[in-house]
ZAMAR-461137 format. One record per residue (C-alpha): residue in three letters; x, y, z. Coordinates in steps of 0.05 Angstrom, whole numbers, plus 5000, padded with zeros to 4 digits. Layout:
BEGIN
 code   c1   c2   c3
  ALA    X    Y    Z
...
This chain:
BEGIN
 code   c1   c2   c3
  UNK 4912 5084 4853
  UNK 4891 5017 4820
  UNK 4928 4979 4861
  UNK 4999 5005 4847
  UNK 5027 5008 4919
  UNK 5082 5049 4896
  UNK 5038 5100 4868
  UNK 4999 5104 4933
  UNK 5060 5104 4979
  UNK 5087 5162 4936
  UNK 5020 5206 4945
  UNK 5018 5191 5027
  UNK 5091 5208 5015
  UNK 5114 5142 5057
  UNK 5172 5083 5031
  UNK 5142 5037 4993
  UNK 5165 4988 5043
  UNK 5123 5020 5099
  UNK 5067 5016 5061
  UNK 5075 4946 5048
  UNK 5086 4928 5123
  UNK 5024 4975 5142
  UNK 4989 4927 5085
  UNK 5008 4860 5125
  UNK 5000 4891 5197
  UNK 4923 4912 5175
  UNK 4915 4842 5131
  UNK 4888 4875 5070
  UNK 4878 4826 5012
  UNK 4908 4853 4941
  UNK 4834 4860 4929
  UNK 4810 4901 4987
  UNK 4880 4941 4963
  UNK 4847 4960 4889
């Protein structure tokens, strides 16, 4: 998705918030994210 973490929360059809917490929880950097 590029990066766009409300892009990818939309296609795994999750809140963008969850995503984001799931993000921290796992410690991905922005760059491991694109």
């Amino acid at each position: 998705m590029g990066g766009h973490r409300g892009k990818a929360a939309a296609l795994l059809a999750i809140d963008p918030k969850t995503l984001y917490r799931k993000i921290i929880s796992y410690a991905i950097t922005p760059a491991e994210f694109r």
